[in-house]
C-alpha positions as CSV (number, residue, x, y, z in Angstrom):
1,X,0.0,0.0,0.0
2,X,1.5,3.0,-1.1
3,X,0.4,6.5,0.7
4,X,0.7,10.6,-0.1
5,X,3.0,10.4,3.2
6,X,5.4,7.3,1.7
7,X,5.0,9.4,-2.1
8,X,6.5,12.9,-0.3
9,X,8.7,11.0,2.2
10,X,10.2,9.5,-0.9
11,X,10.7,12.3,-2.7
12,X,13.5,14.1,-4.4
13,X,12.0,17.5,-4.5
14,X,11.5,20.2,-2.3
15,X,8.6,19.6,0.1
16,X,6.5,22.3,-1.1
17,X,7.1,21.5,-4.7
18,X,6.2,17.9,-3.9
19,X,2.6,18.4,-2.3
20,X,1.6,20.7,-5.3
21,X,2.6,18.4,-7.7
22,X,0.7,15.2,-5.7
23,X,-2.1,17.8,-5.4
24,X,-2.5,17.9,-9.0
25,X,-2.1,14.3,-9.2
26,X,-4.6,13.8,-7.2
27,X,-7.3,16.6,-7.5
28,X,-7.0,17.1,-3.7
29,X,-7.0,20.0,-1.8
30,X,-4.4,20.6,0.7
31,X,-6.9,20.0,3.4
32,X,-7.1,16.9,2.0
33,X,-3.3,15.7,1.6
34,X,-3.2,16.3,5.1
35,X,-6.2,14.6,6.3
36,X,-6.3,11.8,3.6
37,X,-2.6,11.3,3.8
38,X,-3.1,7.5,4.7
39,X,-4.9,6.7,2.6
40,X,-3.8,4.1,-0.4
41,X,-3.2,5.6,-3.0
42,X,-3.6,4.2,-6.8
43,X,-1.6,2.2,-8.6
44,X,-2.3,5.4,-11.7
45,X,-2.3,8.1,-9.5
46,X,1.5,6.8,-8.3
47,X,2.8,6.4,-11.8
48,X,1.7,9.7,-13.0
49,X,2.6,11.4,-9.8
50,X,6.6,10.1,-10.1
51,X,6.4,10.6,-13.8
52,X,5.7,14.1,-12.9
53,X,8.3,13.9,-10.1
54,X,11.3,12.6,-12.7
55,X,10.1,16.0,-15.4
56,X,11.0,18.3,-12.9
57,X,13.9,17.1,-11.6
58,X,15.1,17.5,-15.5
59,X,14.0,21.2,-14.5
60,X,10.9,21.6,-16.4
61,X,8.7,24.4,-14.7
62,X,6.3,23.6,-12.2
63,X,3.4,25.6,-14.0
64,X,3.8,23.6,-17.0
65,X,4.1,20.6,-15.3
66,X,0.6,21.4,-13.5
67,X,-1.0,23.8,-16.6
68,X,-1.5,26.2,-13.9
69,X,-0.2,29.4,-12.4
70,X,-1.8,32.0,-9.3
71,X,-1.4,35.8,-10.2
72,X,-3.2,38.4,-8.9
73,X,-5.5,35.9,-7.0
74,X,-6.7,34.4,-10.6
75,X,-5.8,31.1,-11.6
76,X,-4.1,31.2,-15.0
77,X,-4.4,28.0,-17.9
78,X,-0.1,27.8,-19.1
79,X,1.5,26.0,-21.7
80,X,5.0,26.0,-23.1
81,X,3.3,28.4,-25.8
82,X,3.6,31.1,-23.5
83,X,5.5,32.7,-20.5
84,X,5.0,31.4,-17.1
85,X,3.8,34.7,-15.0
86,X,5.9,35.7,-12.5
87,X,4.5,37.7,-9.1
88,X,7.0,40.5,-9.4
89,X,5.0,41.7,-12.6
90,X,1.7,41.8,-10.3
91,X,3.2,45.6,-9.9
92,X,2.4,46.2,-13.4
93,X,-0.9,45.1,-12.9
94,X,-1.4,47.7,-10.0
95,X,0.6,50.5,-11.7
96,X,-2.0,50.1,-14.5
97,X,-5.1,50.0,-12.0
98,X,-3.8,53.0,-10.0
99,X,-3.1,54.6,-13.4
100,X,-7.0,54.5,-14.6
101,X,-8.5,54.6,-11.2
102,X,-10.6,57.8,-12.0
103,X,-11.1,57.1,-15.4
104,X,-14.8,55.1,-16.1
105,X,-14.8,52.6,-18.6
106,X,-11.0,53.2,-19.2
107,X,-9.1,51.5,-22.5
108,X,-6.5,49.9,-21.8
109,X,-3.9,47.9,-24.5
110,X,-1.6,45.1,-23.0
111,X,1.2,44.3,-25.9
112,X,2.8,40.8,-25.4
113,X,-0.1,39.6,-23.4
114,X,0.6,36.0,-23.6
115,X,-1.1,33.9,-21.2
116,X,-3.8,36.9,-20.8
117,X,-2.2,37.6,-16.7
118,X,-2.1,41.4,-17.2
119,X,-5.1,41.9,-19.6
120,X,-7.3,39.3,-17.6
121,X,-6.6,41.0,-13.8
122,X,-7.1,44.6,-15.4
123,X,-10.2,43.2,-16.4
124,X,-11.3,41.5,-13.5
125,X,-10.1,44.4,-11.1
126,X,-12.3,46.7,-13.1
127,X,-15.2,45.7,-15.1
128,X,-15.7,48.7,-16.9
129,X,-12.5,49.3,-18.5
130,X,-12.1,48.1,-22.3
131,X,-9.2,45.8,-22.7
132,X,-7.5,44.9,-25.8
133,X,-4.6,42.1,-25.8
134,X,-2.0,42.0,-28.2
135,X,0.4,39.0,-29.4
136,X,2.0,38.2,-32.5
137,X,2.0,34.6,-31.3
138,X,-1.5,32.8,-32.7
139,X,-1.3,30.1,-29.7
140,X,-0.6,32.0,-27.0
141,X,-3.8,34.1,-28.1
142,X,-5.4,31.1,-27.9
143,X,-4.4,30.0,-24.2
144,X,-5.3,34.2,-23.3
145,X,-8.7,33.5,-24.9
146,X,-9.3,30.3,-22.7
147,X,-8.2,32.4,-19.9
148,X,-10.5,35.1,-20.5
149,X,-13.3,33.3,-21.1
150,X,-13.1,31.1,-17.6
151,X,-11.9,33.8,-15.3
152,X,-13.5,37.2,-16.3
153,X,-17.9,37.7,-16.2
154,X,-19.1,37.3,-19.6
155,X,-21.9,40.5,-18.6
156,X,-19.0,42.6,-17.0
157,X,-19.6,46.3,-18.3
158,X,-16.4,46.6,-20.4
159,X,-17.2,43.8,-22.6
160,X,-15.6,41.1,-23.5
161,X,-11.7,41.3,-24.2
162,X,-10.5,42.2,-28.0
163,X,-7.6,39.8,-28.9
164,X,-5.4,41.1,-31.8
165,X,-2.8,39.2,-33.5
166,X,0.0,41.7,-34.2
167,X,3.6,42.3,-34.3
168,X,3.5,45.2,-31.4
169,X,0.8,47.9,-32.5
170,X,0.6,47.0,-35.9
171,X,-2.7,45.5,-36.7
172,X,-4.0,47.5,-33.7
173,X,-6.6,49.7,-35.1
174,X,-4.8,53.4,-35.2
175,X,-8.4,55.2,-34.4
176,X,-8.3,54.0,-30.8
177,X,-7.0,56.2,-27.9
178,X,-5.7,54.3,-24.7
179,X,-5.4,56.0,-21.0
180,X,-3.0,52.9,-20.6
181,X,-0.7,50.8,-22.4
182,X,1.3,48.0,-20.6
183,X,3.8,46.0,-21.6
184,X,6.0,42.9,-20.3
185,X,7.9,42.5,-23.2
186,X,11.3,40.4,-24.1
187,X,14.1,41.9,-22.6
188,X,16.3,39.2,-21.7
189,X,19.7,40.0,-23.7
190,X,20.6,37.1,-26.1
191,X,23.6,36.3,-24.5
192,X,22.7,36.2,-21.4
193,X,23.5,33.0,-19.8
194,X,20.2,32.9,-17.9
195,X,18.4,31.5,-20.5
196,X,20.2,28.6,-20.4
197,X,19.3,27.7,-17.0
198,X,16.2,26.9,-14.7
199,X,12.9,27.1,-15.7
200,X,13.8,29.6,-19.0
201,X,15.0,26.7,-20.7
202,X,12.0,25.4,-21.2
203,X,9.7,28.8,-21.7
204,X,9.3,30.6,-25.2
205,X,12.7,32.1,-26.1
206,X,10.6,35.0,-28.1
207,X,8.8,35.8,-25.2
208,X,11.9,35.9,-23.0
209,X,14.5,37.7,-25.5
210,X,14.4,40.0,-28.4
211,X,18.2,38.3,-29.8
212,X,19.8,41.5,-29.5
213,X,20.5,43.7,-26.9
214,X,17.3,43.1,-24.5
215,X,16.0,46.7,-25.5
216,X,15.0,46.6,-29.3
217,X,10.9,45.6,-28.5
218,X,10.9,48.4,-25.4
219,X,12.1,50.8,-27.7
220,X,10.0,49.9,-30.5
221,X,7.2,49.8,-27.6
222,X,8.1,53.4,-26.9
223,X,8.5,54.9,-30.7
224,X,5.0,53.6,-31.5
225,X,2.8,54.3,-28.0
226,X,2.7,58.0,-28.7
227,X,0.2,56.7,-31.6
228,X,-2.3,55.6,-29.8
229,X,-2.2,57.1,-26.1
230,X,-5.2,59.5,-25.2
231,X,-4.0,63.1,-23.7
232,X,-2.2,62.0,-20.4
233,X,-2.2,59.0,-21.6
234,X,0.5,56.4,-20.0
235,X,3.2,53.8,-21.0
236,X,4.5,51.0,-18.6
237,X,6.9,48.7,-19.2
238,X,8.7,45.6,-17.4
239,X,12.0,45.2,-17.7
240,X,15.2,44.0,-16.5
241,X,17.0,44.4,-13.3
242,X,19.4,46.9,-14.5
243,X,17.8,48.1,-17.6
244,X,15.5,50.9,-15.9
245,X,18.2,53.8,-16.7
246,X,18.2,53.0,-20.2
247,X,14.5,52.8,-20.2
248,X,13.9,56.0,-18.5
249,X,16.6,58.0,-21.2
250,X,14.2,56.1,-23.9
251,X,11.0,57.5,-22.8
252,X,12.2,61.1,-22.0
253,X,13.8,61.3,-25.1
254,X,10.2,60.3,-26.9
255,X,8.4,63.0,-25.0
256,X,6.8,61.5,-22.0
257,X,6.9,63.3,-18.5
258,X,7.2,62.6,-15.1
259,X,8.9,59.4,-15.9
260,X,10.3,57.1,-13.1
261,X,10.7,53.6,-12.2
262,X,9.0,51.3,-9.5
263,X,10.9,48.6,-7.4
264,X,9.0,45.5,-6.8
265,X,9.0,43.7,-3.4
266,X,12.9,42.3,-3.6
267,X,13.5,46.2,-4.1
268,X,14.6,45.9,-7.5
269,X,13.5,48.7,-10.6
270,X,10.9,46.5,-12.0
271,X,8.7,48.9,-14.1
272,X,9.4,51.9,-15.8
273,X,7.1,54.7,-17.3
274,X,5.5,57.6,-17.8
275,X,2.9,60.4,-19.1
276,X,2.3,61.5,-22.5
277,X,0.8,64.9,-23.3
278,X,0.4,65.7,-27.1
């Protein structure tokens, strides 16, 4: 007879990474793995749980391991189609909401949206604001579609979400005005040896670099927002852990005002932006 308690006694991974995994195994609760934890387990339920066990020990992600990750209290559908998302670009999310908090029925455009995080909590935090979501990726709109449709109230005042398949602000239709446009777009550097390592390996490498310098789709993000920002309008953008100075000298140099950066909770420069006025 073979228990959850024998299963994470015997296993190789981090305790914490172990129940979630045997969670998902076994559809439990973790109420459950701690009140069911004697209980015999299947002889299915075992297989699929050390199969599962032996993926991430070759370092594939947790989330994709599952097909789920938490932000911003939603639970998000992943797949290796798109980026994982990350808690530290929850700021965005809030930058955003404080950014449009006295504007009803708000648009706001999300470029690089991915699995949907960003555009799916703007538009769950605030039913009347008009969300578009932007990819240039046809599957990850798909998995930001599924997203959408699960987590966010189909009678929410906004609407539904607009999906547009675009390199950037391409196809996005040049008669719209936004009080927001976010963005967490590639910035990894293609050299940099990160990529090669942990969980990256096994994520998108177009969603995680731009196979140049880290800055070539934030400053294409920053040439082409003027376009389509409403008067006092705003720009956010993610970025790396010492890219905020060059961000900062991209977006004064465009125009924009009152430009400064945000530190997330391990008090690194996370987000940088600013205000547009023509």
């Amino acid at each position: 007879m073979t228990t959850a308690v024998d299963l994470l006694r015997a296993c190789a991974l981090p305790a914490l990474e172990a129940r979630v995994l045997l969670m998902h195994v076994l559809g439990w609760r973790r109420t459950q793995l701690i009140t069911r934890d004697r209980e015999a387990l299947g002889a299915i339920a075992v297989s699929r749980f050390e199969a599962l066990v032996a993926r991430r020990v070759a370092g594939e992600p947790i989330a994709q391991l599952t097909g789920t990750r938490e932000f911003f209290g939603l639970e998000f559908d992943v797949t290796p189609d798109v980026l994982i998302p990350r808690p530290e670009t929850e700021l965005l999310v809030e930058t955003a909401l404080d950014a449009i908090a006295n504007t009803p029925n708000a648009r706001v455009l999300d470029l690089g949206t991915g699995t949907g995080a960003i555009a799916v909590s703007l538009a769950h935090a605030r039913p009347d604001a008009r969300v578009w979501a932007v990819d240039r990726s046809g599957a990850a709109l798909d998995v930001a579609r599924r997203n959408a449709e699960r987590l966010l109230d189909p009678a929410r005042a906004g609407g539904p979400l607009a999906f547009v398949e675009s390199d950037w602000t391409a196809k996005v239709d040049p008669s719209l005005l936004f009080e927001a446009i976010v963005s967490n777009p590639p910035y990894i550097a293609s050299d940099d040896p990160h990529l090669q390592q942990g969980d990256l390996r096994f994520e998108p490498r177009d969603a995680l670099t731009d196979d140049a310098d880290g800055l070539s789709c934030i400053r294409t993000i920053i040439e082409r927002a003027p376009f389509l920002l409403a008067r006092r309008g705003v720009l956010w953008l993610e970025h790396g852990y010492d890219q905020s100075d060059a961000v900062r000298r991209l977006l004064t140099a465009r125009g924009f005002t009152d430009v400064h950066s945000l530190c997330d909770l391990a008090g690194i420069e996370r987000i940088s932006g600013g205000v547009f006025n023509a």
